[in-house]
C-alpha positions, -999 to +999 in steps of 0.1 A: +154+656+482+139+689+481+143+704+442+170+730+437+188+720+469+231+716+460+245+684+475+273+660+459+265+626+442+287+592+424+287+592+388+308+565+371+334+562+402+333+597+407+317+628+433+304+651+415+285+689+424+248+686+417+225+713+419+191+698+416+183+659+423+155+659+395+174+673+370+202+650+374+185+617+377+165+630+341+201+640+328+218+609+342+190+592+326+190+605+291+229+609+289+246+576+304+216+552+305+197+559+272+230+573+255+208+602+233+246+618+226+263+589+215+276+594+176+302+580+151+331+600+148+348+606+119+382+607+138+391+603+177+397+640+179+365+652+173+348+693+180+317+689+204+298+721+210+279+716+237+255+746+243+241+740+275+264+720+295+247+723+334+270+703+357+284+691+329+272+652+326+275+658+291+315+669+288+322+639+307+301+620+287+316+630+255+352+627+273+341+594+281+331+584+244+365+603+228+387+610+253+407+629+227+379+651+213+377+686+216+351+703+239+336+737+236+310+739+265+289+767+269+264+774+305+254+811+310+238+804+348+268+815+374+260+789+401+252+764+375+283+775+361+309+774+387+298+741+396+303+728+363+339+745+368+346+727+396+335+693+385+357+694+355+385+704+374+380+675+406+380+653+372+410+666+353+397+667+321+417+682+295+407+694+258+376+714+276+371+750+268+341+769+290+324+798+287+301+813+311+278+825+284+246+820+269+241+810+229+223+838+210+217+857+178+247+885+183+274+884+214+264+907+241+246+904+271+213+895+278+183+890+308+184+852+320+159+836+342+181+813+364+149+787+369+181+770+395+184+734+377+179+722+344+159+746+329+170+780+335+168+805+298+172+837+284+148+858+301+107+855+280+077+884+278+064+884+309+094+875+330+100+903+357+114+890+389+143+872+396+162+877+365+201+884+363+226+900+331+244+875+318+269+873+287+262+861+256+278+849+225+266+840+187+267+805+179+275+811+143+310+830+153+318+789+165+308+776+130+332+785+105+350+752+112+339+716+106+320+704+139+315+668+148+287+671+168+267+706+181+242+693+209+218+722+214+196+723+244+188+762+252+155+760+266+136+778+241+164+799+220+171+770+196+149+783+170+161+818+170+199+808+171+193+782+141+182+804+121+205+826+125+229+803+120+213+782+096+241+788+066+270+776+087+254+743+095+269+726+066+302+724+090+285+706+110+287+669+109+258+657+137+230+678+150+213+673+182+185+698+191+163+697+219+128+713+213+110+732+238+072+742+234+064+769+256+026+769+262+020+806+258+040+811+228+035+800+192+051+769+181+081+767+161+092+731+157+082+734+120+108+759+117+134+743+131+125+712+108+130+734+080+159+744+092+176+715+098+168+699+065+176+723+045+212+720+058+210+688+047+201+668+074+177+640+077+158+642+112+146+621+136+121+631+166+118+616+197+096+625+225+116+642+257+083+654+281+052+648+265+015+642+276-003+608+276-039+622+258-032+657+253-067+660+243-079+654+280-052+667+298-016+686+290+010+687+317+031+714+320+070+710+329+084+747+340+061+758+318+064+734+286+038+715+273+061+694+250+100+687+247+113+665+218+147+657+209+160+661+173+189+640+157+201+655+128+224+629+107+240+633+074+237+604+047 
């Protein structure tokens, strides 16, 4: 199919709103086949913040995993959004909260570039067209409580909101963060290294989009040259 074009699909006995094939055969891929969110709970009820929730394959994931566990899921893009909204609701899932807002430094509202699939982000220098206002909310305002697991994938933000956030993280239990290396900007996965291990984490990397030989050639994927996923774990 055609990228960005909205048609339905099966998912674990299910139909379920997609809004681009690509990014749900990667999701589908990541989330249900190499199980990248799976985590030990210390209790069957457990918080899940899940900033960037798309169509949501990773609610129903997580519902999947604890079907008593408390979700909190966060996706600022309206179309994205409402079909998220709807999927939930053909699936009857309860302990979900939503928010149609996107994780930042201070609540508000800020410029989002709706990329119309998996990687649409608060709006970058340089982005003039196609951009729409969108709420926003602080991520550490969600931290004062113990969290089970905070899965972070903002398409470039993570850095900015982590360190902002970076006193509350001791509430938080497991740490997923995916990286996102813009090739014009300066990279900041060092940061968010520091970040995370001075929480008190120890990190593991894995490659999510990266190059065979970056020395002879460096794709680009909407923009990225690299994506890596972080698992923070406590000890």
């Amino acid at each position: 199919m055609p990228r960005f074009q909205p048609t339905t699909s099966r998912l674990l006995g299910n139909e379920i709103e997609i809004v681009d094939g690509r990014g749900f055969l990667t999701a589908y891929t990541e989330i249900f086949q190499r199980r990248i969110y799976q985590f030990n709970a210390r209790t069957d009820t457990p918080l899940i913040l899940d900033c960037g929730a798309n169509v949501g394959l990773s609610v129903i994931f997580f519902k999947r995993l604890y079907p008593r566990c408390r979700v909190v899921a966060f996706e600022p893009d309206p179309r994205i959004f409402a079909a998220l909204q709807r999927n939930l609701q053909r699936l009857d899932l309860s302990g979900v909260e939503l928010h149609q807002e996107a994780i930042w430094t201070a609540a508000g509202f800020v410029d989002f570039f709706p990329q119309g699939g998996d990687a649409g982000r608060i709006a970058k220098r340089g982005d003039a067209t196609g951009l729409t206002r969108v709420a926003a909310v602080r991520l550490k305002d969600f931290l004062s409580r113990q969290v089970d697991f905070l899965k972070l994938d903002i398409e470039g933000a993570e850095a900015d909101v982590l360190f902002d956030c970076r006193n509350e993280l001791t509430n938080v239990a497991h740490l997923f963060v995916e990286y996102h290396s813009h090739s014009q900007e300066k990279q900041r996965l060092q940061d968010i290294l520091q970040i995370v291990q001075e929480a008190g984490f120890r990190y593991h990397v894995k490659e999510a989009f990266t190059s065979a030989n970056a020395y002879l050639h460096r794709k680009l994927n909407c923009g990225m040259d690299l994506q890596l996923n972080v698992f923070g774990y406590r000890e």
